[in-house]
Every structure is written in structure tokens, then in C-alpha cells.
Steps between C-alpha positions, in 0.01 A plus 500: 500500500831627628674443799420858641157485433483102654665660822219769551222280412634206792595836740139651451335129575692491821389810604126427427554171697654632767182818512277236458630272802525843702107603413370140610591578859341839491142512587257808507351629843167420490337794715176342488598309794504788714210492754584812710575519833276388831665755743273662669711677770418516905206375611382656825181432607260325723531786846198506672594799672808729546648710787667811447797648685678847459879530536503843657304295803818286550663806521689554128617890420331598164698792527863301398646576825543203686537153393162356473586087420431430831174628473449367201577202598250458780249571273602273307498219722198562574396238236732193699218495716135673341578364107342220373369360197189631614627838603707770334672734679550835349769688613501905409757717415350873528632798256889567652838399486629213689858404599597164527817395666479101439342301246098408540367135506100470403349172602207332334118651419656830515401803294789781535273804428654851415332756404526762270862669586624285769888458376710208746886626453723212563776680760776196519756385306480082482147311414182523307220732661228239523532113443263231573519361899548109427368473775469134489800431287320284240651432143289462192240740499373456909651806656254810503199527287303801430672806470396800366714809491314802343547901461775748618841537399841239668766694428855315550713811558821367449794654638881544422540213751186232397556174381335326226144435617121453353240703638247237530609090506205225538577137465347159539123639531209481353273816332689848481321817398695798455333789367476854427830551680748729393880286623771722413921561523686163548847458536661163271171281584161495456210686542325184568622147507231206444644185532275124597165701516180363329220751439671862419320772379734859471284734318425928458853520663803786447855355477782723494830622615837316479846551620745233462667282201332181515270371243211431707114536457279690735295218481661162509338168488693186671562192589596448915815266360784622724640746706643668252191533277235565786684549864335466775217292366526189598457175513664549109268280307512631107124609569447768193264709468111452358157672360672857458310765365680810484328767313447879440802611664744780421900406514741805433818649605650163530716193374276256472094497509411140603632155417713192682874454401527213717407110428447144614557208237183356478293726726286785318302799586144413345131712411651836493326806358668811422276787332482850490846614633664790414907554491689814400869634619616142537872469470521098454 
């Protein structure tokens, strides 16, 4: 055997050795494991009875006139008071167009009702349109509970001036149901922002329309972890989010579709379900 050929042989063996020691830390996925997912989304239920009140009683302009958040407003505090766990309160939105000149808060056992062709145009340049109340300033998940927004059209209307916003922000609650609701044109945010809510359901829903050169999602999941991450959510507590179902939406003319590009070591979003989206004329 020559010296050449003695070289190769040892050089080949140390290869194999070294593949072999590689390969015995290398184990196959086993996707038997995989159980599938408990989320089951919000769960709102349990009303004995609902009242109903009509914006255009608290005096909003469906014609897109005036500014209507006051209005709105009243109507929806009308829940501080008449909600309960054992009453809904439903509040209406008729057919129109609705000028708001400050952002909305919604308190719990709310349903936000528009109807078919009721658009809310966001008329100001700093803020989201409509944001949980807080009204007890709990962490965790003990702020409001049982929100549903449904129907119509929030349209963020940003101007040569705006800031980066979200149209709709809800934090440290408990069971979200957004659906059928057509949220368009946001400016370098979010069309909405979901951070330290357990129970979310966003489903049959229209996202589009972005201006602005941020990478961010129309929807974003999150964690409340600092003011940076989630402002004006406090107390900051890492709560993330939990049992999201977000299904059967449409997400186009946009960066992003849906997703979180923020984290807590240690702290993870858990049971979420996402079916039956569609994306096209994403640019990220």
C-alpha cells in the first residue's frame, strides 16, 4: 500500500468519524407528537337579556359632517352603568358616514353594531380610533371582558400630517370578537394591535390599505412588556396573548398580513389557530 493511498484511506476514516459524531446529535422530528391546538377563540355568552341603543339618538351625524365621537361616546358609555355579565348592551351604528375627531374607548359586555354601510373615518392626526377603556387599570387579563365589534367599515384616513397609529388597540382583557369588519388605510402601524388578551376571535374581516415604510402587520399579536412594545398599557407585566383564532379573513394591499415581531424570553403566545386566510399584493 503506498503512502498516497495510506493518506486517503486515514483522511476518508476521519471524515466518516467526524459525519458519524455529527449524525448522533441529529434526531428526526417526530410529528406524531402533534396534538393540535385547543384555541377556541372568544367566548361570549351567558346574557340573559340585552339593551339596544342607537348612536344617531346621542346625537352622531351619519352624514360625515360633524364630529360624531362625542356621540359615540355616550353611547358607548352607556354600558359603565346598564352592562353586566348578565346584560349586553348593543350599541348601533345605522347606514352613514361618521366623523370622529378623538379616539373611541368601548367598555365591557359591549357589542359595537354597524350595519351594512356605516363607514367611521378617523379625522385626527395622533392615536388609534378605538382602544379598550381600562377602565379599572388591571394587568393580566382583568381589564374589560366581552367585546364584540361587528360590521361596517373603520377607515383610518391618514393624512400628510398623521402619525404612526393602529386603528383599533385592546390590551389586558379577556374575549375579543371582531368580525365581518372591513379596517382599512393605516399609516406605519397597525390595523389592529392585540397585545395581553385571552379569548380572540377576528374572523370574515377585510384588511387593507397601507402608507408608510415600516414592516408591520395589520394584525399584530403582543406581549404588554414595555412602553415601547405596548404604550399606554399598563401596569407592563409580559402578559401575551392566548386562545386566538383568527380565520377566514382577507389581507391585501399591504406589508405584512398578521404575525408578532416582538418577544419575551421565556413568555409565549399559546393555542393559536390560524385557517383560511387569504394574502395577495403583500410587499414584505
Amino acid at each position: 500500500m503506498t503512502k498516497i493511498t495510506r493518506t486517503f484511506i486515514a483522511s476518508a476514516a476521519a471524515c466518516l468519524l467526524a459525519i458519524m459524531l455529527m449524525t448522533v446529535r441529529c434526531f428526526a422530528y417526530d410529528y406524531s407528537t402533534i396534538t393540535g391546538t385547543k384555541a377556541s377563540g372568544a367566548e361570549i355568552s351567558g346574557y340573559s337579556g340585552a339593551l339596544e341603543v342607537n348612536v344617531v339618538d346621542f346625537g352622531a351625524d351619519k352624514k360625515g359632517k360633524k364630529d360624531s365621537s362625542k356621540a359615540i361616546q355616550k353611547a358607548l358609555d352607556y354600558a359603565i352603568d346598564n352592562g353586566s355579565n348578565s346584560v349586553q348592551i348593543k350599541v348601533v351604528v345605522p347606514k352613514g358616514k361618521y366623523r370622529i375627531d378623538k379616539l373611541l374607548e368601548i367598555y365591557s359586555n359591549t357589542w359595537l353594531y354597524l350595519e351594512d354601510g356605516a363607514t367611521i373615518v378617523r379625522n385626527f392626526d395622533k392615536g388609534c380610533m378605538i382602544k379598550n377603556a381600562q377602565a379599572n387599570g388591571a394587568g393580566g387579563y382583568g381589564s374589560e371582558r366581552n367585546i364584540v365589534i361587528e360590521g361596517g367599515c373603520w377607515d383610518g384616513n391618514p393624512s400628510p400630517t398623521s402619525r404612526p397609529f393602529s386603528n383599533m388597540r385592546f390590551g389586558h382583557m379577556k374575549n375579543l370578537w371582531i368580525k365581518n369588519v372591513e379596517i382599512k388605510n393605516n399609516y406605519n402601524g397597525h390595523h389592529v394591535e392585540i397585545g395581553g388578551v385571552k379569548g380572540i376571535t377576528v374572523e370574515d374581516c377585510d384588511f387593507h390599505g397601507y402608507t408608510g415604510t415600516s414592516q408591520k402587520e395589520a394584525i399584530q399579536l403582543d406581549t404588554i412588556s414595555n412602553s415601547d412594545v405596548f404604550p399606554a398599557y399598563e401596569p407592563f407585566d409580559d402578559t401575551p396573548c392566548d386562545n386566538a383564532v383568527i380565520k377566514n379573513n382577507k389581507f391585501h394591499d399591504l406589508i405584512r398580513g398578521l404575525g408578532s415581531h416582538s418577544a419575551c424570553l421565556g413568555v409565549y403566545y399559546t393555542n393559536t389557530l390560524i385557517s383560511g386566510n387569504s394574502f395577495y399584493n403583500m410587499s414584505g
